[in-house]
C-alpha positions in Angstrom: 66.7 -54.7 62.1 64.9 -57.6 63.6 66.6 -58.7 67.0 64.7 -62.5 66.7 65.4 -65.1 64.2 62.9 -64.7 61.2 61.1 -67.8 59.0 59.1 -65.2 56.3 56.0 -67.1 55.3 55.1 -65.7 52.3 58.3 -65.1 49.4 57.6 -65.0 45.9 59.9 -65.7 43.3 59.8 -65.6 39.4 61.0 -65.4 36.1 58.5 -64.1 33.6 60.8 -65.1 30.4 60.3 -68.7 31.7 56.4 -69.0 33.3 53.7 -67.4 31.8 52.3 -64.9 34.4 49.6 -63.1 32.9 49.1 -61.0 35.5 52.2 -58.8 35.2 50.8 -57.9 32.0 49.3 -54.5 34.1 52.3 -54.1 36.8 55.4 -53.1 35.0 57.0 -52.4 38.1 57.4 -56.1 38.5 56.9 -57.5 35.2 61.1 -58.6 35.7 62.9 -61.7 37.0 63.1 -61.7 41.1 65.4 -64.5 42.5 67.1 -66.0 45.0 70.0 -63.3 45.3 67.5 -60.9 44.5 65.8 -61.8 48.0 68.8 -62.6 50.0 70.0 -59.0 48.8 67.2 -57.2 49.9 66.5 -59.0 53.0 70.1 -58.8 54.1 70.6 -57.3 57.7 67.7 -59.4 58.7 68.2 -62.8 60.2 66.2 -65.0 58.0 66.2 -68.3 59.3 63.8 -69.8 57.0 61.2 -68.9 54.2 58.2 -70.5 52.2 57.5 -70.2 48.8 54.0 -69.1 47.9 52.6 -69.8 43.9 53.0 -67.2 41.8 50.1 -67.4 40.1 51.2 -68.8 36.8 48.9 -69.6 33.7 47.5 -72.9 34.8 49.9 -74.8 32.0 52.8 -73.9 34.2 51.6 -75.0 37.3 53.1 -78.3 37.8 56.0 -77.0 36.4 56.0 -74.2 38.7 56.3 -76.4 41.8 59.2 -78.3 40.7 60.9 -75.4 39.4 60.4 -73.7 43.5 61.6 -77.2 44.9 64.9 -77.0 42.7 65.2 -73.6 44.1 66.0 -75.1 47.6 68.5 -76.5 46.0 70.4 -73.4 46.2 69.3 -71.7 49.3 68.6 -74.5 51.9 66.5 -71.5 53.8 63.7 -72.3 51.2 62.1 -75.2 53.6 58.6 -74.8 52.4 56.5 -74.6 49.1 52.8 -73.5 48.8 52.0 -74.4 45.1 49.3 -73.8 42.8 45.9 -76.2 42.9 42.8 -76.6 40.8 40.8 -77.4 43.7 37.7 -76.7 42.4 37.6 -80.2 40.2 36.4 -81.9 43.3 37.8 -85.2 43.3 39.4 -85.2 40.1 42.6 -82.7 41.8 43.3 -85.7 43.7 45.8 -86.8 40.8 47.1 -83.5 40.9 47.9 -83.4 44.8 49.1 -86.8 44.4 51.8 -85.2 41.5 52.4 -82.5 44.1 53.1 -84.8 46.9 55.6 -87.4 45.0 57.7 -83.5 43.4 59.1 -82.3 46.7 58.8 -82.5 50.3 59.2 -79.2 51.0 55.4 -78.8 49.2 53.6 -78.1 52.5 50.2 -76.6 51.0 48.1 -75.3 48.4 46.6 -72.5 47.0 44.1 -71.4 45.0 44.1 -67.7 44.3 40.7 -66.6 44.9 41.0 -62.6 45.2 39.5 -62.1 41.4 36.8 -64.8 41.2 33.7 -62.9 40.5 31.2 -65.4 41.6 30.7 -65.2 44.9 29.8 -68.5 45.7 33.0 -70.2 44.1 34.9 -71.0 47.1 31.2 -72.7 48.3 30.6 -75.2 45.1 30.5 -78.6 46.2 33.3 -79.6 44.1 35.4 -76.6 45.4 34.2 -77.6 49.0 35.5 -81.5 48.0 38.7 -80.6 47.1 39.5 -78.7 50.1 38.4 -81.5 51.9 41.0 -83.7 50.3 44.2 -81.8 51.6 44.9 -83.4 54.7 45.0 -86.5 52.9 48.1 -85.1 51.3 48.8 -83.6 54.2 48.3 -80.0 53.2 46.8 -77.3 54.3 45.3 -74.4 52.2 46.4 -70.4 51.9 43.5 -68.3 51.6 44.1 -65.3 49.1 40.9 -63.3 49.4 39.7 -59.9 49.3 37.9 -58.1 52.3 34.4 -58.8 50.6 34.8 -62.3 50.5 35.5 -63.0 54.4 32.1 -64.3 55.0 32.3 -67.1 51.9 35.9 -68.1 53.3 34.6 -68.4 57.2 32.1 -70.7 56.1 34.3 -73.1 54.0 36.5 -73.2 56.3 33.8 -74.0 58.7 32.4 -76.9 56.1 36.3 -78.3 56.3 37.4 -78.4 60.0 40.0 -81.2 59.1 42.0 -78.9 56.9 43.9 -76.1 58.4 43.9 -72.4 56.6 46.1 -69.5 56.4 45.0 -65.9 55.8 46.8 -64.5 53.4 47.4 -60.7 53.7 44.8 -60.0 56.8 41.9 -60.8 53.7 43.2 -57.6 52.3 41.4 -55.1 54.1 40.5 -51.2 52.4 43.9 -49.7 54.5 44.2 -46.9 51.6 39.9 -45.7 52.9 41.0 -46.7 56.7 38.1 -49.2 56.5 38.0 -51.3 60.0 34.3 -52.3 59.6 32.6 -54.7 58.9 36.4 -56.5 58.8 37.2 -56.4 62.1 33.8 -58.8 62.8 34.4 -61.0 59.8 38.1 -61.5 61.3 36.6 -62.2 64.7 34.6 -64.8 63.1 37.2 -66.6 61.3 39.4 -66.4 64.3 36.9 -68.0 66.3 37.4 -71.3 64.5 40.3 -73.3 65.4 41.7 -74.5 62.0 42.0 -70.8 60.7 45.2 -69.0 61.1 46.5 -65.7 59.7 50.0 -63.9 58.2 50.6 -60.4 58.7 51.6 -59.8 55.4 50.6 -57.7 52.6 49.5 -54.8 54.2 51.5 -51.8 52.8 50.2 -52.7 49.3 46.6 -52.3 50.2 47.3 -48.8 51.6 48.4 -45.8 49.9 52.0 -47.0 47.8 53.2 -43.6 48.3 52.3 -42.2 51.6 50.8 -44.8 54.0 52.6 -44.6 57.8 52.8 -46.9 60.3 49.9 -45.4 62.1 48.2 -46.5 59.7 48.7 -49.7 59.4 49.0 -50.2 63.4 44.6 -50.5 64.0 44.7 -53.8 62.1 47.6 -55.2 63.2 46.5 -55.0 66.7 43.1 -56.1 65.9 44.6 -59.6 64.4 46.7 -59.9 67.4 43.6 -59.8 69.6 41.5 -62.2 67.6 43.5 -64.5 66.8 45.9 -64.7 69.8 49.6 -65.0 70.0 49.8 -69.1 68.7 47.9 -68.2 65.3 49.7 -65.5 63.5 52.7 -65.5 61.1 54.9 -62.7 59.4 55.1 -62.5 56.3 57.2 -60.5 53.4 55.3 -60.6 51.0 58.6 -59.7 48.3 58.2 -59.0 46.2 55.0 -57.6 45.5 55.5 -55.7 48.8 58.3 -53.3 46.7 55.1 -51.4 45.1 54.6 -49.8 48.8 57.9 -50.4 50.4 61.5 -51.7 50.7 61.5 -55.6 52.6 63.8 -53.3 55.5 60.8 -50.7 56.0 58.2 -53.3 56.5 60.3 -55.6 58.8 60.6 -52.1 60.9 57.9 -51.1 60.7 55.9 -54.6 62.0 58.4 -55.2 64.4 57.4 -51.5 66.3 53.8 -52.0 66.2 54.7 -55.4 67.7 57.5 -53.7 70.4 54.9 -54.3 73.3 54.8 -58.1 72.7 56.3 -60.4 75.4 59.1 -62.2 73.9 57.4 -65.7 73.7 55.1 -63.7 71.8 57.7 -61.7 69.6 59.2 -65.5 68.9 56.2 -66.9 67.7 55.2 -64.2 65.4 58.1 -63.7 63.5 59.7 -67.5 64.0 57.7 -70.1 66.0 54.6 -70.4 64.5 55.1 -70.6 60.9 57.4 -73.3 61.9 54.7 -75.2 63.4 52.1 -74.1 60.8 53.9 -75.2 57.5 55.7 -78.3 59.3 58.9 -77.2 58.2 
């Protein structure tokens, strides 16, 4: 168990008999309801301050619904304090009706996201419209989760170099190649991204990109470190990850786990990892 309070920046929650959610179509594992006692059961013996919502990634219909369905959730867990939700951000400056909606649902909606991990073109995040939009959020005050895959490090470093007024999140390190032990070329992309102020990163997501079955800490430990380094103590959250993470682990292994290949952390640096910074991050 965690000795330091926790806020966990990235919980899913759903309810496939009531959003669409195509994608569980192809992971029966998950393809079930997962809610709020669902979480606080499995993240019990942990001292879970706060958490954020992240989209689920809905069929688009759902998505406004989506956002006010996770802001009645906080209704019944006042630990829910932030909401990423869903945004078509590549209509330019036609979303800005749509992040107007967003803003006047909830407070607690602190960004956006636009799930980018199985866009094929890889110039999508780099259409001017796309560009636009994400130029748009802090008008809203939002900032913008980047879900990518490994591949597509060098198109997110240079949008978020295109938008130094919005602040980004990596989600899930940019999903690295753990299961192959591929460290290169995504240890330079990450040291590129990190150079550039606006761009921050969870630890999250890391035991489903390695092998479900057998992965070990060791494992996992080169690019943890290699985050740490790059992007420094004040720019790195934890993350869950739940419950997507239960394809590679239980919520209690990967707290463990993370928090001993963290152990040699001062505790100013434990506190921001794990508490501090997703505070400050997601203005909760």
């Amino acid at each position: 168990m965690a000795e330091h309070e926790i806020v966990d920046a990235h919980v899913h929650l759903w309810n496939p008999q009531y959003f669409r959610m195509p994608w569980l179509d192809h992971t029966p594992a998950l393809n079930k309801s997962f809610g709020l006692s669902d979480y606080s059961h499995q993240s019990a013996g942990h001292p879970i301050h706060a958490y954020v919502y992240v989209e689920v990634d809905v069929a688009p219909q759902y998505s406004l619904l989506e956002a006010k369905w996770a802001a009645d959730q906080a209704m019944h867990d006042v630990r829910l304090q932030g909401i990423v939700a869903a945004a078509p951000i590549e209509y330019g400056e036609r979303v800005r009706a749509y992040l107007a909606a967003l803003q006047s649902t909830s407070p607690l909606i602190k960004g956006v996201r636009r799930n980018l991990q199985d866009e094929q073109d890889a110039a999508f995040c780099l259409q001017e419209d796309f560009v636009h939009g994400i130029q748009l959020l802090p008008t809203y005050g939002f900032s913008f989760d980047l879900c990518i895959r490994h591949w597509q490090l060098p198109l997110a470093i240079e949008l978020v170099r295109r938008c130094p007024d919005t602040l980004f999140i990596l989600d899930h390190l940019g999903k690295p190649v753990i299961k192959e032990h591929l460290l290169d070329p995504w240890r330079a992309h990450m040291a590129q991204l990190a150079a550039l102020p606006n761009a921050w990163c969870k630890v999250s997501g890391l035991v489903t990109e390695a092998d479900h079955q057998v992965w070990t800490p060791d494992e996992l430990a080169p690019y943890v470190a290699h985050t740490l380094e790059v992007f420094g103590e004040d720019r790195v959250v934890f993350g869950g990850d739940w419950p997507v993470l239960l394809l590679a682990a239980s919520y209690d292994r990967w707290v463990q786990t993370l928090d001993a290949l963290t152990e040699r952390l001062s505790l100013e640096a434990k506190h921001k990892l794990w508490k501090e910074n997703a505070h400050q991050f997601y203005r909760l």
